[in-house]
C-alpha positions, -999 to +999 in steps of 0.1 A: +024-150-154+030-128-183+069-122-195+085-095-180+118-085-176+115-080-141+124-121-128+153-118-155+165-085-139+158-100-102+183-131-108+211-111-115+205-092-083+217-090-047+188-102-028+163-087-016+173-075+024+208-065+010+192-040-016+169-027+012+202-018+028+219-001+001+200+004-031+201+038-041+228+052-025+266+058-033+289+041-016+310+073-012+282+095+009+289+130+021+311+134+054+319+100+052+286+090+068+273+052+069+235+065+066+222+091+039+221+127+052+192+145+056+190+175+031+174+202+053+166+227+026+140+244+010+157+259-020+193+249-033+221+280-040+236+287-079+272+298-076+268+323-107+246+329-137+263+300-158+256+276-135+218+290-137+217+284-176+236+254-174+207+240-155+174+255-172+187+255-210+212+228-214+196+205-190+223+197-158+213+174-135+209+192-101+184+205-078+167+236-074+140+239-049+124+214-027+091+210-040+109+199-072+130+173-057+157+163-023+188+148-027+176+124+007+136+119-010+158+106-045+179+079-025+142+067-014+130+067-047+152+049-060+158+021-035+120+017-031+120+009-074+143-012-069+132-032-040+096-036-067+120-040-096+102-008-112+120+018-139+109+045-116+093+056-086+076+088-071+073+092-036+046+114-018+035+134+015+009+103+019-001+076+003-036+091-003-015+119-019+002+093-040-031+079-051-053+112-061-024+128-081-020+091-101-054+089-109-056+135-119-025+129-135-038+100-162-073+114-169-084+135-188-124+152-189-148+126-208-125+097-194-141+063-177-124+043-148-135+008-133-126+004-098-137-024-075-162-023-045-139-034-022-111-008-022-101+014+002-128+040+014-113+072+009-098+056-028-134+047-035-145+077-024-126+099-046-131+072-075-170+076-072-171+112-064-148+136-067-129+126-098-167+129-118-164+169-109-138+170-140-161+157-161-143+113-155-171+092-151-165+061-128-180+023-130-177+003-094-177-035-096-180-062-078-148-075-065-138-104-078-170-107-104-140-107-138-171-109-164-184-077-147-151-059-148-149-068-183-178-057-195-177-027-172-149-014-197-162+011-219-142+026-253-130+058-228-117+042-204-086+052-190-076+023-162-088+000-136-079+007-100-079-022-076-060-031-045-046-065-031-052-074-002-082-052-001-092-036+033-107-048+059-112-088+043-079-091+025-092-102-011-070-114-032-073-102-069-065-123-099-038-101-114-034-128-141-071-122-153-069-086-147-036-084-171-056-101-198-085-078-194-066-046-195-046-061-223-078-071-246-090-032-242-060-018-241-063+001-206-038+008-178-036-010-144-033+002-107-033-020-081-024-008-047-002-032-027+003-018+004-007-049+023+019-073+007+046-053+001+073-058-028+085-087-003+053-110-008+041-099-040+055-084-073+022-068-093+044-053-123+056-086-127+024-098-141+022-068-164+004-042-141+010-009-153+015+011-117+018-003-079+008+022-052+018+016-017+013+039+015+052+035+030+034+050+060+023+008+068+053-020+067+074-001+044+089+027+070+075+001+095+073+022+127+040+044+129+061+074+131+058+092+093+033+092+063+048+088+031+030+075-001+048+063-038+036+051-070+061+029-091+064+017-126+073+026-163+097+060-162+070+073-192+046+070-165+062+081-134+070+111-156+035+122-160+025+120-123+056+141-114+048+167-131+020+168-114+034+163-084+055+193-087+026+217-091+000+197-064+033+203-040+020+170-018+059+165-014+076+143+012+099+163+037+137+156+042+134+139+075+101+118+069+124+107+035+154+096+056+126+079+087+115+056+056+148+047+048+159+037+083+125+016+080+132-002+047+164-015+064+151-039+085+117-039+064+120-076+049+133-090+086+100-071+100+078-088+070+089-118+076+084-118+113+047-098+108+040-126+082+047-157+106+031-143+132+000-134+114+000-172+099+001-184+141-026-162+152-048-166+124-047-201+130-053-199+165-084-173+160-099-196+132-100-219+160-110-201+194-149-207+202-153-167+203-148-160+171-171-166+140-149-160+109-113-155+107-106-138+070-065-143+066-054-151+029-032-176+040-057-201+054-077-223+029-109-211+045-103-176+029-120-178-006-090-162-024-064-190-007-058-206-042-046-172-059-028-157-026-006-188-029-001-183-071+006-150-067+019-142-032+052-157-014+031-146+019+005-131+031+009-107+047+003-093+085-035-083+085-060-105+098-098-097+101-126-118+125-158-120+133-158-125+168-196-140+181-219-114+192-230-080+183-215-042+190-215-050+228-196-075+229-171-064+202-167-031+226-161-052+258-135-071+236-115-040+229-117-029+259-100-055+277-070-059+253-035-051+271-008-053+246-029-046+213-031-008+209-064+004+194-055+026+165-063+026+123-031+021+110-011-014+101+026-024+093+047-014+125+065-029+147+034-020+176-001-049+169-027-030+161-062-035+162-093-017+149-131-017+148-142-006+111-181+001+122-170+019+145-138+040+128-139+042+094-173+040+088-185+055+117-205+079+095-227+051+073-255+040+089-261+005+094-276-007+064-253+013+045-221-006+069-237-042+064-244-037+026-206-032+027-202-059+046-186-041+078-208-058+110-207-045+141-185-075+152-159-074+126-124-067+144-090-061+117-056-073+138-025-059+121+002-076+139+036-062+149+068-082+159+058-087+197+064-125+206+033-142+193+026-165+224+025-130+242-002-113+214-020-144+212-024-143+254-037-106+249-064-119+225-073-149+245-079-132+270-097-104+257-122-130+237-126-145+270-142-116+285-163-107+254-182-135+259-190-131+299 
């Protein structure tokens, strides 16, 4: 692991579920209230013309309208940096929104980007499309393929993107090896974390540059907002919120305060998702039903040696293969009773999805398989139901996708 502050800073710290408590706020909180306010506003009132110059020309901190800042979104700025130990943090509307202003607001026209094949769709999307109408080209590698990452870097380029886990099969990346890439070319790094979470792994602390999550998953924990935030150096940060400001894909009071109510109980929920997912995973990996499990945290998964380097969990996602083709994947989901069908992950509800048939419902099916998404491929995000009780909902379900 490179030297970083951050495992300096973190020992002299309250741990980790106590600063998901309180970090951020003042212990003396308006109206005497145990929980931050919500700051219902749009635009915030100057008491004269001195108070106007005080803020625009000799720099007082205050706020001034809402696209520009909430006294309720700062509190979750700044307890979300310091659950991932970061200078600074950004939060967004979504955590799409949080990815596409990151990536406008560090390139420039006639910039290069790497980003691996297995990210998420709409990331790689944008990456390989959109982004190259401003004149940024974009290289896609394979994932996990470090001699083509490396010589994928070109003298303009700007970053490499990545996540870990990736979506749907949970690849691990090597962020060792990707810190001494970057380093030899002297290029940023993003690495999305949304599926581990600050709680089971610390990206900046092995010298990536910016950690994206979508708080809409395990972060607010409850499938009730969308929120999105980027978090690292404050000479970062800084750039992408000026951009933020005039993209306006802002965070409203009430979604802000929603994510803090999540981050409360969001390490007890982790560590529940995480245990469970370990149980089921197991029990999948060994139902006759099912082909492939693909869960980090087995030692079939090829990535199993770094998850357990660089990860103190692994997370709540697990994707299978369950035997068969589209037919019987369809009579699967529709027999489940507990697990809701839906394309989201990280509340307190299981989840579970068919890729072939959500998110890539529009590629064909060579385009699908040269992805690797089969028709039988099934992603479980578990929730904090009693795991005897989600693994009799599965059981039975498998069961029936068979008859």
């Amino acid at each position: 692991m490179p030297n970083t502050p951050n495992s300096k800073k973190r020992s002299q710290r309250k741990g980790l579920a106590t600063r998901a408590i309180h970090a951020g706020e003042d212990r003396q909180r308006y109206a005497d209230s145990v929980t931050t306010p919500i700051v219902q506003t749009s635009t915030y009132v100057f008491k004269d013309s001195k108070e106007i110059e005080a803020y625009t020309r000799q720099g007082k901190d205050r706020y001034e309208y809402g696209r520009y800042g909430n006294p309720t979104e700062k509190v979750a700025e700044q307890r979300l940096a310091d659950l991932e130990d970061a200078q600074d943090c950004v939060v967004f509307g979504s955590g799409m929104s949080a990815v596409v202003t990151t990536i406008l607001a560090l390139v420039r026209s006639g910039d290069h980007i790497v980003i691996t094949d297995d990210a998420y769709k709409k990331t790689l999307e944008f990456c390989s499309s959109y982004i190259q109408r401003f004149g940024v080209t974009c290289t896609i590698v394979p994932f996990g393929d470090y001699n083509a990452l490396d010589n994928a870097v070109k003298p303009n380029t700007r970053f490499i993107i990545s996540e870990s886990p990736t979506n749907p099969y949970l690849n691990i990346f090597d962020l060792e090896r990707l810190h001494d890439i970057a380093k030899k070319h002297n290029i940023l790094t993003l690495i999305d974390g949304t599926f581990a979470t600050p709680m089971k792994q610390r990206p900046l602390d092995f010298g990536v540059d910016l950690v994206i999550h979508s708080c809409t998953k395990y972060l607010a924990g409850h499938n009730d907002i969308l929120a999105g935030s980027v978090l690292g150096s404050e000479k970062l940060i800084s750039q992408i919120r000026d951009l933020h400001k005039a993209m306006g894909g802002v965070i409203d009071p009430h979604c802000c305060y929603l994510l803090l109510r999540g981050l409360k109980t969001f390490p007890l929920r982790m560590a529940a998702q995480n245990n469970t997912a370990m149980t089921v995973a197991q029990y999948l990996e060994k139902h006759p039903a099912v082909k492939r499990v693909y869960y980090p945290g087995l030692p079939s998964h090829p990535h199993h040696d770094i998850a357990k380097k660089q990860m103190s969990g692994f997370g709540g996602v697990i994707t299978f293969d369950i035997k068969g083709r589209l037919a019987q994947a369809k009579r699967f989901l529709d027999s489940l009773k507990l697990c809701f069908i839906a394309p989201s992950l990280g509340g307190v509800e299981t989840l579970i999805t068919h890729p072939a048939l959500v998110s890539y419902y529009s590629h064909t099916k060579k385009e699908r398989l040269a992805l690797g998404i089969t028709d039988s491929l099934i992603r479980l995000a578990v929730g904090i139901e009693n795991p005897d009780d989600i693994i009799a909902d599965l059981d039975q379900a498998l069961k029936r996708s068979q008859k």
